[in-house]
C-alpha positions in Angstrom: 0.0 0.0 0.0 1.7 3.4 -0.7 1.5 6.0 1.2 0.3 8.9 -1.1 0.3 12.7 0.5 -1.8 12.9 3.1 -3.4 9.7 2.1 -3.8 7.1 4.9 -5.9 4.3 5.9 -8.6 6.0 8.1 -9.1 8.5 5.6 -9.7 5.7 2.8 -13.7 6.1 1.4 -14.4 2.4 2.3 -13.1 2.7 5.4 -15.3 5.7 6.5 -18.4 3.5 4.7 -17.5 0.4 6.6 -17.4 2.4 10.0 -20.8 4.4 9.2 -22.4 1.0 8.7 -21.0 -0.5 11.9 -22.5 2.5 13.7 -25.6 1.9 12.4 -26.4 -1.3 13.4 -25.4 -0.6 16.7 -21.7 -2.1 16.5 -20.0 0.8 17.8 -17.4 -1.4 19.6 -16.2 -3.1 16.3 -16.2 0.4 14.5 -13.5 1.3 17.3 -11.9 -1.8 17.1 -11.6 -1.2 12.9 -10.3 2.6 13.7 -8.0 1.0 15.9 -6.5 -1.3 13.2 -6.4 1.1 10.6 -4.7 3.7 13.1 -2.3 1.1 13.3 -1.6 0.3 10.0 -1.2 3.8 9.5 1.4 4.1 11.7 3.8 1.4 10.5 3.3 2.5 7.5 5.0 5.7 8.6 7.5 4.2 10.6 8.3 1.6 6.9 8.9 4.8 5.4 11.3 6.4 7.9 13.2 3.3 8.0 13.2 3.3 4.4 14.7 6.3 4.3 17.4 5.6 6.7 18.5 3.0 4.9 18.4 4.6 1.9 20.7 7.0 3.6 22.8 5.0 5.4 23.8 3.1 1.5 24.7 6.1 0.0 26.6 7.0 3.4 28.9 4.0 3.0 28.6 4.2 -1.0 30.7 7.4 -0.7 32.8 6.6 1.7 33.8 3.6 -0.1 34.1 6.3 -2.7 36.8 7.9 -0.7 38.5 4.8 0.3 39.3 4.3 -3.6 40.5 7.9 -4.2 42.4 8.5 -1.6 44.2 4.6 -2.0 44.4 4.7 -5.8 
């Protein structure tokens, strides 16, 4: 699932549909539990995309460095 801007799971048309109809027939306890899950979701999603980064980061990091390495030895 990818993580457009501003675009999460709670937000997701289905998802507001799904908890409307569990309101409705009285299932307000599942509705939370649903928001709960999404919520969650959500929120590795974000931390999948930090650690993305990181890495990313972290390769290009040791890409130059090894860089260096070879200049400054060759």
């Amino acid at each position: 699932m990818d993580m457009e801007a501003g675009k999460t799971l709670t937000n997701e048309e289905v998802i507001r549909e799904l908890l409307d109809l569990l309101k409705k027939n009285a299932m307000k306890e599942q509705a939370n539990d649903v928001f709960e899950i999404c919520s969650y979701v959500d929120g590795l999603e974000k931390k999948i995309d930090s650690m993305t980064e990181e890495l990313t980061n972290m390769q290009n990091q040791i890409k130059e460095m090894q860089e260096d390495t070879l200049v400054n030895n060759g």
